[in-house]
C-alpha positions as CSV (number, residue, x, y, z in Angstrom):
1,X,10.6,-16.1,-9.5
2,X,9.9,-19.0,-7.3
3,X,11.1,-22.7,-7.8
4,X,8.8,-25.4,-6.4
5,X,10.1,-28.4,-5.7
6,X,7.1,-31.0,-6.2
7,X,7.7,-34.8,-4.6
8,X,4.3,-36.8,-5.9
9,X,3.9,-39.8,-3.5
10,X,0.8,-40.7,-4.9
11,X,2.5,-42.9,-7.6
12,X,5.4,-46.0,-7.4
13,X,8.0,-44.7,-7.7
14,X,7.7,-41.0,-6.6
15,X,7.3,-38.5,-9.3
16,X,9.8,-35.5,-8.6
17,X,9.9,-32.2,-10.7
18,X,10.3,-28.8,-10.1
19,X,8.7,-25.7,-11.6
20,X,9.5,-21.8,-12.0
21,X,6.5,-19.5,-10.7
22,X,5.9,-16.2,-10.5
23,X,4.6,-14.9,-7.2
24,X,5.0,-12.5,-5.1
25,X,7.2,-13.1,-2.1
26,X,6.2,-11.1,1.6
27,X,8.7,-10.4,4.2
28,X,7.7,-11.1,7.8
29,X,8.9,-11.0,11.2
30,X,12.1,-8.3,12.5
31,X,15.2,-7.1,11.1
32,X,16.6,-10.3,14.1
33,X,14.5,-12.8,12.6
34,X,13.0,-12.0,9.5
35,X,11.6,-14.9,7.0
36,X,9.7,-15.1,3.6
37,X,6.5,-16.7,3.1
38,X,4.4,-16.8,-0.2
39,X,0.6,-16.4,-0.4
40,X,-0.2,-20.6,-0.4
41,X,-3.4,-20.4,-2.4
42,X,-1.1,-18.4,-5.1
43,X,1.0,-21.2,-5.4
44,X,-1.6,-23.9,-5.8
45,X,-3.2,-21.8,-8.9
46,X,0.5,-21.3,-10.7
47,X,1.8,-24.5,-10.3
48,X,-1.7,-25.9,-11.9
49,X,-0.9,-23.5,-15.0
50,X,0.8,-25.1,-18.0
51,X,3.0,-27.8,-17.9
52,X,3.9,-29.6,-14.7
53,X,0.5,-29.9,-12.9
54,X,-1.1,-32.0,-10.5
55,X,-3.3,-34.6,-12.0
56,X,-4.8,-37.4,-11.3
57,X,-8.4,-37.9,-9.3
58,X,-9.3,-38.5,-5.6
59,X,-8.7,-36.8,-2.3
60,X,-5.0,-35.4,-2.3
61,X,-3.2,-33.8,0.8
62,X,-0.3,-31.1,-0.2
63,X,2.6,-30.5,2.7
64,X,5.6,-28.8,3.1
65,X,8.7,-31.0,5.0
66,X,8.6,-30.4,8.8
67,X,11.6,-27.8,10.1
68,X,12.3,-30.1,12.6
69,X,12.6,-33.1,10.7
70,X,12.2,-33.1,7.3
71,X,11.7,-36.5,6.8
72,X,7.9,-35.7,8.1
73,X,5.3,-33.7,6.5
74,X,3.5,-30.9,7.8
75,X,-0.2,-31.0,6.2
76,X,-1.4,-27.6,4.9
77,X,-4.1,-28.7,2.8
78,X,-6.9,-31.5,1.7
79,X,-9.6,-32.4,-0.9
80,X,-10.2,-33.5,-4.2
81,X,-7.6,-32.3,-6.8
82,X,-10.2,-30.3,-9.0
83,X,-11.5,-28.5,-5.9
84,X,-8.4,-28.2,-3.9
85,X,-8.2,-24.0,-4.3
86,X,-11.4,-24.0,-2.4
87,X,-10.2,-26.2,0.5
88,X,-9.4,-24.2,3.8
89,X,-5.6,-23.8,4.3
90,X,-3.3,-21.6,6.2
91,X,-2.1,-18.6,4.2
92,X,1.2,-18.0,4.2
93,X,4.0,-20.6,3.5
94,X,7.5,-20.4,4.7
95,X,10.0,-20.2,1.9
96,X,14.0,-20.9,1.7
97,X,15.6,-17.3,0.7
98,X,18.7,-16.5,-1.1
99,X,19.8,-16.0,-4.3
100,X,17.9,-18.5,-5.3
101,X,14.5,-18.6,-3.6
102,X,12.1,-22.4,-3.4
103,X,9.5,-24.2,-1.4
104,X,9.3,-27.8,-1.3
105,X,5.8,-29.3,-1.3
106,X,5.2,-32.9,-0.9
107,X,1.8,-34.5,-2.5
108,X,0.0,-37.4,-1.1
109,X,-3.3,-39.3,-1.6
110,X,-5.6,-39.6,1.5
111,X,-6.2,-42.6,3.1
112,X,-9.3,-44.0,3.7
């Protein structure tokens, strides 16, 4: 099980929630520096199951904080909401590991 962090900028003031997914979690990298990631398009179909879903209309961009700085967002994704699964994206996202395992994924509408 996975806990996603959600942080919705697209409304005043920011929606935060969090949601339990089940996914699978992959090992990468050596025994020296080994990480988790999750399969990203995974992630976008669970947390759009049952309660706790994106909604809303429009172009939407979906980001993880930056490692360096978290305050800044690092952009995996864009496209309208309904169509976002078929957007091009990178593949793999980083997760926090642990006991108790989470990503952190920031929406945002896109600017015109």
């Amino acid at each position: 099980t996975l806990r996603v962090f959600i942080e919705d900028t697209r409304y005043i003031p920011t929606q935060k929630t969090s949601k339990c997914i089940s996914v699978n979690i992959f090992i990468y990298g050596n025994a020296a520096q080994a990480g988790w990631n999750v399969n990203t398009r995974d992630v976008l179909l669970k947390i759009q199951e049952g309660y706790g879903k994106l909604t809303g209309s429009g172009i939407v961009k979906i980001g993880i904080p930056d490692t360096v700085d978290p305050t800044f967002t690092e952009y995996f994704v864009e496209g309208p909401l309904t169509e976002l699964i078929n957007e091009p994206m990178i593949p793999f996202l980083p997760i926090q590991d642990g006991p108790n395992p989470s990503l952190a994924l920031r929406v945002s509408k896109q600017l015109l």
